[in-house]
C-alpha positions as a printed Julia matrix, in Angstrom:
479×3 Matrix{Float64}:
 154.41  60.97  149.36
 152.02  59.19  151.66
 152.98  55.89  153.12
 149.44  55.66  155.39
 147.66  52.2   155.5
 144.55  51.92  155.13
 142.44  50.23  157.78
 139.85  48.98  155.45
 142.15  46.94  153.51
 142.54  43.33  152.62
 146.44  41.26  151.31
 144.24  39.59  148.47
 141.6   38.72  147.02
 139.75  35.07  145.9
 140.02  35.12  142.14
 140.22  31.34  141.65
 137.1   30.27  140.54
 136.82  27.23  142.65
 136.79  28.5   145.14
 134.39  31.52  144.65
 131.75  29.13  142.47
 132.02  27.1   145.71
 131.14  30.17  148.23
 128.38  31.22  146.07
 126.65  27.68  145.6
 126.89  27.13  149.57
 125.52  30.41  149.92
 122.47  29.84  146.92
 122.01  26.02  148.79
 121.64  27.34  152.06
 119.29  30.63  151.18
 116.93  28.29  148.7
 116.77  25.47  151.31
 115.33  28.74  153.65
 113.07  29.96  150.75
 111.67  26.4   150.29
 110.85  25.9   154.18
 109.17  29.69  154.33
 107.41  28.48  151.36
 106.13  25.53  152.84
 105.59  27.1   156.22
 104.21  30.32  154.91
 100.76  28.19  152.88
  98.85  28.22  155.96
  98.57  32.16  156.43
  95.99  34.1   154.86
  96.92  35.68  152.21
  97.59  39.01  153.66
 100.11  37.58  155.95
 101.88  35.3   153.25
 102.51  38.65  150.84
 104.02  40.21  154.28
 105.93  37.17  155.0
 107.15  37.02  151.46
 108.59  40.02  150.83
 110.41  39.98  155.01
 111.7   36.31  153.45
 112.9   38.13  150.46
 114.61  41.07  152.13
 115.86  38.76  154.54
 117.41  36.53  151.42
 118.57  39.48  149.79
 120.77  40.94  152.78
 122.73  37.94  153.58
 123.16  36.91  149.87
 124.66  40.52  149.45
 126.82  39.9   152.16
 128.0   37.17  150.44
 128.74  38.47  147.57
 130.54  41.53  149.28
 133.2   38.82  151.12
 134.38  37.76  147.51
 135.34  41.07  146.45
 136.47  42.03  142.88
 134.08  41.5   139.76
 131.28  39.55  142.16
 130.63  43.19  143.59
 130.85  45.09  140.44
 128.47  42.19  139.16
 125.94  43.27  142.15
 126.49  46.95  141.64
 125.34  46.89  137.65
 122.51  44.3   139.17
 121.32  47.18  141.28
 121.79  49.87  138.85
 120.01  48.12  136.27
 118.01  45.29  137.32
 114.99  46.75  138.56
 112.99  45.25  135.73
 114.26  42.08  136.6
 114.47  41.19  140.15
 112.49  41.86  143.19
 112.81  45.7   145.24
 113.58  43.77  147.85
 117.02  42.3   146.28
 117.81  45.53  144.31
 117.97  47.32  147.39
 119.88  45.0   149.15
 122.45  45.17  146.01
 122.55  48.9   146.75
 124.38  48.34  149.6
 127.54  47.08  147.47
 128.08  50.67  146.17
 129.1   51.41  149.89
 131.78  48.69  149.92
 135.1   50.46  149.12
 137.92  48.47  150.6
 141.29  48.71  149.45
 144.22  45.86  148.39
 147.22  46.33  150.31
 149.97  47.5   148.43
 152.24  44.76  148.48
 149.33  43.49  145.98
 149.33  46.34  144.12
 152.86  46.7   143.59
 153.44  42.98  142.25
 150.71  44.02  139.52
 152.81  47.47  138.76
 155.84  45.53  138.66
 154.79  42.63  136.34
 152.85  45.23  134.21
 155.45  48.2   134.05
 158.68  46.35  134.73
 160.58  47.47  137.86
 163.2   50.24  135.63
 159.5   52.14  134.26
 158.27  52.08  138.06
 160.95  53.23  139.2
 160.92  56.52  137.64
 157.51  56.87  139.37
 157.49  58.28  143.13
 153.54  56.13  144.12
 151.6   56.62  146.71
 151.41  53.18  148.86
 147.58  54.66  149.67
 145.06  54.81  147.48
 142.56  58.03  147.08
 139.76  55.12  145.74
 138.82  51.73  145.67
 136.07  49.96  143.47
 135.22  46.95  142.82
 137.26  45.95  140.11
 140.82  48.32  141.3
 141.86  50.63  142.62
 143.72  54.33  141.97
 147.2   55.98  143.05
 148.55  59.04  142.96
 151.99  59.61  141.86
 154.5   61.74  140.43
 156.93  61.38  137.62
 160.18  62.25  139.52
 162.16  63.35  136.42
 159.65  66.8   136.16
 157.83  66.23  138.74
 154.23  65.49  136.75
 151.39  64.49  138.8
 149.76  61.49  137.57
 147.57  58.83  138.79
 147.29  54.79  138.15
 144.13  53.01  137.95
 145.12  49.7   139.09
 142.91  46.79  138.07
 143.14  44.15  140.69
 144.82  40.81  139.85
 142.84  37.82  138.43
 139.53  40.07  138.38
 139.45  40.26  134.42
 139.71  36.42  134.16
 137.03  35.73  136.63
 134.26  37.68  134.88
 132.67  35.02  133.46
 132.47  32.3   136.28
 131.45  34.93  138.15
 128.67  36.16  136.58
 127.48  32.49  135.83
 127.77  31.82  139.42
 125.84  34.64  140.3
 122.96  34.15  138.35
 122.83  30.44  139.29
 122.85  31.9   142.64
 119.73  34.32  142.35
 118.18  31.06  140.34
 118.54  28.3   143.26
 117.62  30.99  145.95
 114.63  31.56  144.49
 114.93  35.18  143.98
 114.45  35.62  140.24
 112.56  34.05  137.34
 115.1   33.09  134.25
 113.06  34.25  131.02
 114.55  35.39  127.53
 114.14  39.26  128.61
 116.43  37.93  131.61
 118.87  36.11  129.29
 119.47  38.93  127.17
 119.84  41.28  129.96
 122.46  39.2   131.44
 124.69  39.15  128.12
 124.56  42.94  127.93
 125.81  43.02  131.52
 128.27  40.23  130.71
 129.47  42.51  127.55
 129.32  45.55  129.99
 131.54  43.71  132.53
 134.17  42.99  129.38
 134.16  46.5   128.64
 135.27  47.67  132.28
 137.87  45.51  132.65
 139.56  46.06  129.3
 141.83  48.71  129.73
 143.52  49.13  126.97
 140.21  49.23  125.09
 139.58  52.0   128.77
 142.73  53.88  127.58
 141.85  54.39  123.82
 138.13  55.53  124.38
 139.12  58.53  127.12
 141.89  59.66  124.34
 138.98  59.68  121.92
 136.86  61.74  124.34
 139.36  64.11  124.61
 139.83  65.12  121.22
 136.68  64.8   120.8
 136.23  67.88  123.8
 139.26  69.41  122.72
 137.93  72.05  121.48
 135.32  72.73  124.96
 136.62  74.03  127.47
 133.86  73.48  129.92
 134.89  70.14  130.13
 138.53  68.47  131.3
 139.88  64.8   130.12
 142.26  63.36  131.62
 145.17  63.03  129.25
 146.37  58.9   129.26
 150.51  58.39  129.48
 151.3   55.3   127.15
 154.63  55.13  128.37
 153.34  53.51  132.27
 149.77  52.56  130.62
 149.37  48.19  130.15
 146.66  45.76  130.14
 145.91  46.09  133.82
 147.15  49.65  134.35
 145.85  53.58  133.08
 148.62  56.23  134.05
 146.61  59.17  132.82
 147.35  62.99  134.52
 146.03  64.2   137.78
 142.86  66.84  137.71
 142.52  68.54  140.6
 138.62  69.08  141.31
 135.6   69.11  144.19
 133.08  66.52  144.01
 129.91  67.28  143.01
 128.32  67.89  146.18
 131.12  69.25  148.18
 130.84  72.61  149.85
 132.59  74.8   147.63
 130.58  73.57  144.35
 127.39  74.24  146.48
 128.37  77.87  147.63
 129.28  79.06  143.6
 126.75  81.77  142.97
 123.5   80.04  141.37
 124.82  81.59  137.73
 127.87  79.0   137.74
 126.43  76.27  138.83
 123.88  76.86  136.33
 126.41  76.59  134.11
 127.82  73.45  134.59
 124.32  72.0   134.7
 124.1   73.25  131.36
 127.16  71.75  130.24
 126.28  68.6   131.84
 123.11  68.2   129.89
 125.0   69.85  126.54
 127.38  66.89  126.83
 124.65  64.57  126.89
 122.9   65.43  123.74
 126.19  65.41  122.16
 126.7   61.63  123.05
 122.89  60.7   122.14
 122.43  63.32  118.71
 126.24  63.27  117.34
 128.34  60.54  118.54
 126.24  57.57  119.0
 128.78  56.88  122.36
 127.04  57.74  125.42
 129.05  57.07  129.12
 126.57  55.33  130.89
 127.76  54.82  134.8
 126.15  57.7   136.55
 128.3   57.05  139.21
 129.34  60.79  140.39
 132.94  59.68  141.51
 133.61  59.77  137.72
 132.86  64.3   138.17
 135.23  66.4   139.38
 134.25  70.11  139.53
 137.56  72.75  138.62
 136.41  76.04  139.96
 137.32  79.14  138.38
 141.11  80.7   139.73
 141.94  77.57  141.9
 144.61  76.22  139.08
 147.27  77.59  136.32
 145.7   77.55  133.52
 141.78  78.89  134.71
 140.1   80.0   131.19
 138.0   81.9   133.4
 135.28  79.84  134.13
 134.26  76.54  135.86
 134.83  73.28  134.01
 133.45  70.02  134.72
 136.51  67.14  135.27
 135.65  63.57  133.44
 137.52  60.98  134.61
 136.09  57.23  133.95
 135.25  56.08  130.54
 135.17  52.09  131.18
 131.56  52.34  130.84
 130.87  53.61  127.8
 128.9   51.9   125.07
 128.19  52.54  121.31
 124.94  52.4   119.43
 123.19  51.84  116.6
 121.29  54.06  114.09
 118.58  51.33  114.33
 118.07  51.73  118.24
 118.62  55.38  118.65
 116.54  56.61  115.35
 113.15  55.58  117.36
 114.96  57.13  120.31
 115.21  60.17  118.83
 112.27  60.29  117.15
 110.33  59.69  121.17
 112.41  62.91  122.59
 111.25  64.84  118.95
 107.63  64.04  119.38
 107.88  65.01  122.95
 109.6   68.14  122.84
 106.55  68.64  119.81
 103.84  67.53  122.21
 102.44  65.02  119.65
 101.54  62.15  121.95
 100.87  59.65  118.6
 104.48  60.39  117.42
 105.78  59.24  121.33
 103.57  56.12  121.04
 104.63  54.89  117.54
 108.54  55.45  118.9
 107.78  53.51  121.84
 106.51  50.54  119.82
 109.62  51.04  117.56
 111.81  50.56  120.48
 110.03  46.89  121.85
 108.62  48.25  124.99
 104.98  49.03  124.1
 102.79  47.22  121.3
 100.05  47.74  119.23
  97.44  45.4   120.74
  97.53  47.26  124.22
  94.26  49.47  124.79
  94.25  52.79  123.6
  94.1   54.15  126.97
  97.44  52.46  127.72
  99.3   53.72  125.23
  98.12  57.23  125.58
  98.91  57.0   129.42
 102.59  55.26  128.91
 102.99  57.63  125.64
 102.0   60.76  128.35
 103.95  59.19  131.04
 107.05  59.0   128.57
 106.82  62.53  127.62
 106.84  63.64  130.68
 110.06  62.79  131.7
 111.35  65.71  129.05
 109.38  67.98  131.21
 112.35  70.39  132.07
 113.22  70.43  128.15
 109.58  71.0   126.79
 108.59  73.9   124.13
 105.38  74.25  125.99
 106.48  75.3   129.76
 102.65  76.01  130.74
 102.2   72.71  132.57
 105.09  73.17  134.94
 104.75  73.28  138.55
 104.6   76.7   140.55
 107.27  75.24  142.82
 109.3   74.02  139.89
 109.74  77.63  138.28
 111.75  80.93  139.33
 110.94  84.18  139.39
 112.53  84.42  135.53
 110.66  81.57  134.48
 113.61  79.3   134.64
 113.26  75.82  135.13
 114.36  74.48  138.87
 115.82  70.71  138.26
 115.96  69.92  142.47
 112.51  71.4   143.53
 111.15  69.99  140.74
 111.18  66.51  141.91
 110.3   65.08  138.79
 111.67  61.64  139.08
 109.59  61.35  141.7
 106.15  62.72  140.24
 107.02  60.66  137.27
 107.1   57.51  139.12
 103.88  58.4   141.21
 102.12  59.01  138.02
 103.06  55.48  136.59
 102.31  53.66  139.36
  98.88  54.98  139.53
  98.08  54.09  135.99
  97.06  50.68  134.56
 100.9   50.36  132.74
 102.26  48.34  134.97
  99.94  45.58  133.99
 100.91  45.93  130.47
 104.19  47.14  130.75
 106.96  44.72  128.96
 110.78  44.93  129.65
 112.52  47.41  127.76
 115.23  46.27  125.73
 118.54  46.29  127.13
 120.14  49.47  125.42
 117.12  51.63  126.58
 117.82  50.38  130.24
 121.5   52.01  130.23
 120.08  55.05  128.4
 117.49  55.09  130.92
 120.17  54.99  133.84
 122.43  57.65  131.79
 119.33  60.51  131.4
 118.68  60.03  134.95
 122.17  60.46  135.99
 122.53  63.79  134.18
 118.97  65.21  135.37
 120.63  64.34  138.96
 124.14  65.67  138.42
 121.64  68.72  137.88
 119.38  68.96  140.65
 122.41  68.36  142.96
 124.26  71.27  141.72
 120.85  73.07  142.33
 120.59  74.64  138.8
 118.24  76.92  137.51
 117.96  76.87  133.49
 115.7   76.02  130.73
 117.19  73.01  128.9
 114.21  73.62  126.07
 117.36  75.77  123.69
 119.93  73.46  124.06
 117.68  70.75  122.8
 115.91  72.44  119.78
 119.65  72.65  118.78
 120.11  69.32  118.55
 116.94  68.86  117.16
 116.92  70.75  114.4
 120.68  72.53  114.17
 124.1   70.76  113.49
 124.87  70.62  117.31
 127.86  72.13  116.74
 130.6   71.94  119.86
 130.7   75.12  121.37
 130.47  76.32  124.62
 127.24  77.81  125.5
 126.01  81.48  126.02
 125.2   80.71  129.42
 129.41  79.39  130.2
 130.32  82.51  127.74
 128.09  85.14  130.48
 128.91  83.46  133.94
 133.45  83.82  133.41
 134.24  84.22  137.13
């Protein structure tokens, strides 16, 4: 195997959280002493000029704290990642597109590092009937993943390796970092902010538990085990520990990659399908929905390129630190919002809305029609009533077309041009995750550039038992 290095690589990272609390209070000192002197500074512009100077202040901030945050490594980053994902109700577009920038950051440990932890973990006798790859094929924030093989039948598997000290630091950092957006001035601590923070602290428990990591992809696959559109990773207890996952190797193509995007339209059709399939299956039958819509967790296996092809492409799962559980009592109103949507009764949406803590009763009844409409709109592909599509958003079979559609966009535009925003209340924390999870799948969609009505597979779930079984559409488009 391999023996590379990597070039973007560092011997270890600061875990101790001294010495990281210290970093990131220097760093929130020196950016709110700036903040305070703009502020002062900044009083004697109009008032044009100061909301210009403001926001180049804030961007300003923003980059150098997330450079800061990106020299620290480990959970700090994953901490800024979620921030980005899911913080735009909470901090400034300046600073959660700064935080963006963090998803780019994919340095490596060196493997000295990384065998100590497979050592201490596995014992040196269970290693050593692995052959490892000293480089890894990714990085993250939190570890990093090997490839190896079992040299007894030769077995391709790979180890997630969870870098050492990163599960114990979760909490300092995530107090550190708060107290850091706090003394720099770029966010205002509230109870919607508070609450928020705990889910991402919970989140941030979650990813780092991998035992807990282990047990849930096991549970996926049987859950899948009887689709074959979709392919789990199968976890090896024998090499598996608290900071390791030995699961088995899936070959696949990303997502975007050349060979997905020159499948005939029919396939990739398909897998859209399945995509979305698998989604109402988390939401309408399990309760347990993955929510990182991170596409390195997708892996495309195209029909004939492996042993044993059923025929037909199959969509590749591979992370499953990420996904959370709910209640009856938050996804009943959930539910009942996608129902009155897909029915087109706008009073229906609004009531489920004010169910789920995001709109209320006292608002003006042209608000909640507008939020209700705006909310219903989002189901657009899915809708029984296909009249108000787009031209550009519909083929010549009247089938729905997720990337010229561009309805995140026109869904945004038509918000911000209504009066919700001065109304509009953060949504409670499970909706923002669910939020992040439908948008993921509608662009897992429009990337593969499918072409389907979705408006079936939801009326299933709906109204039928949404039973697990692979769609017409997979059944028609074998290879």
């Amino acid at each position: 195997m391999s023996s590379r290095r990597s070039a973007n690589s560092v011997s270890r990272i600061k875990t101790g959280s001294f010495e990281r609390r210290l970093s990131l209070t220097r760093a929130g000192l020196f950016a709110g002493t700036r903040m305070a002197s703009h502020m002062a500074t900044n009083w004697f512009n109009s008032r044009e000029n100061r909301d210009k100077k403001h926001r180049a202040m804030l961007s300003k901030q923003a980059r150098f704290l997330v450079d800061e945050l990106g020299q620290l490594k480990g959970s700090v980053v994953k901490i800024g990642q979620v921030m980005a994902l899911y913080g735009e109700h909470f901090l400034p577009e300046e600073v959660t597109e700064a935080l963006h920038t963090l998803e780019d950051q994919t340095t490596s440990l060196e493997w000295p590092a990384i065998e100590r932890v497979l050592k201490e973990d596995m014992g040196s006798d269970r290693l050593a009937e692995l052959e490892v790859d000293p480089e890894p094929i990714g990085a993250a924030s939190l570890g990093q993943v090997h490839r190896a093989l079992r040299r007894s039948d030769g077995l391709e598997l790979v180890l997630k390796v969870q870098y050492p000290g990163v599960a114990d630091a979760v909490d300092s950092d995530l107090n550190a970092v708060a107290h850091l957006l706090k003394i720099a001035r770029l966010v205002s601590f509230g109870p919607e902010f508070n609450d928020w923070l705990e889910e991402v602290r919970e989140m941030m428990h979650r990813e780092v538990d991998y035992r807990l990591e282990a047990r849930t992809t096991e549970k996926f696959r049987g859950m899948l085990a009887s689709d074959p559109r979709f392919i789990v990773p199968r976890v090896l207890n024998e090499y598996s520990t608290a900071h390791v996952i030995a699961s088995t190797y899936e070959h696949g193509h990303s997502v975007s990659s050349l060979a997905v995007k020159d499948l005939p339209l029919q396939r990739r059709s398909a897998l859209g399908e399945a995509a979305l399939e698998l989604f109402f299956r988390e939401l309408f039958v399990w309760g347990e929905i993955q929510t990182d819509p991170n596409f390195g967790n997708y892996r495309i296996r195209i029909a004939g390129e492996e042993g044993d092809d059923p025929g037909y492409d199959r969509i590749v799962l591979l992370d499953f630190g990420a996904v959370q559980s709910y209640s009856e009592d938050f996804l009943a109103p959930v539910k009942q919002m996608i129902q009155a949507s897909y029915e087109n009764d706008l009073e229906a949406a609004i009531v489920g809305g004010v169910k789920l803590n995001f709109m209320s009763r006292d608002w003006p009844r042209e608000v909640l029609e507008k939020f209700g409409s705006v909310c219903m709109s989002v189901l657009e592909p899915l809708a029984k009533d296909q009249s108000h599509w787009p031209d550009y958003a519909v083929n010549g079979h009247g089938q729905y077309r997720w990337k010229q559609s561009d309805l995140p966009s026109r869904v945004a535009r038509q918000a911000a041009r209504s009066a919700i925003n001065r109304y509009f209340r953060v949504p409670p924390k499970e909706f923002v995750f669910l939020n992040r999870k439908l948008i993921g799948v509608y662009t897992f969609i429009a990337v593969l550039h499918a072409e389907f009505n979705g408006e079936p597979l939801l009326r299933k779930y709906l109204y039928g038992d949404g039973a697990p079984e692979a769609s017409a559409t997979s059944q028609r488009t074998k290879a």
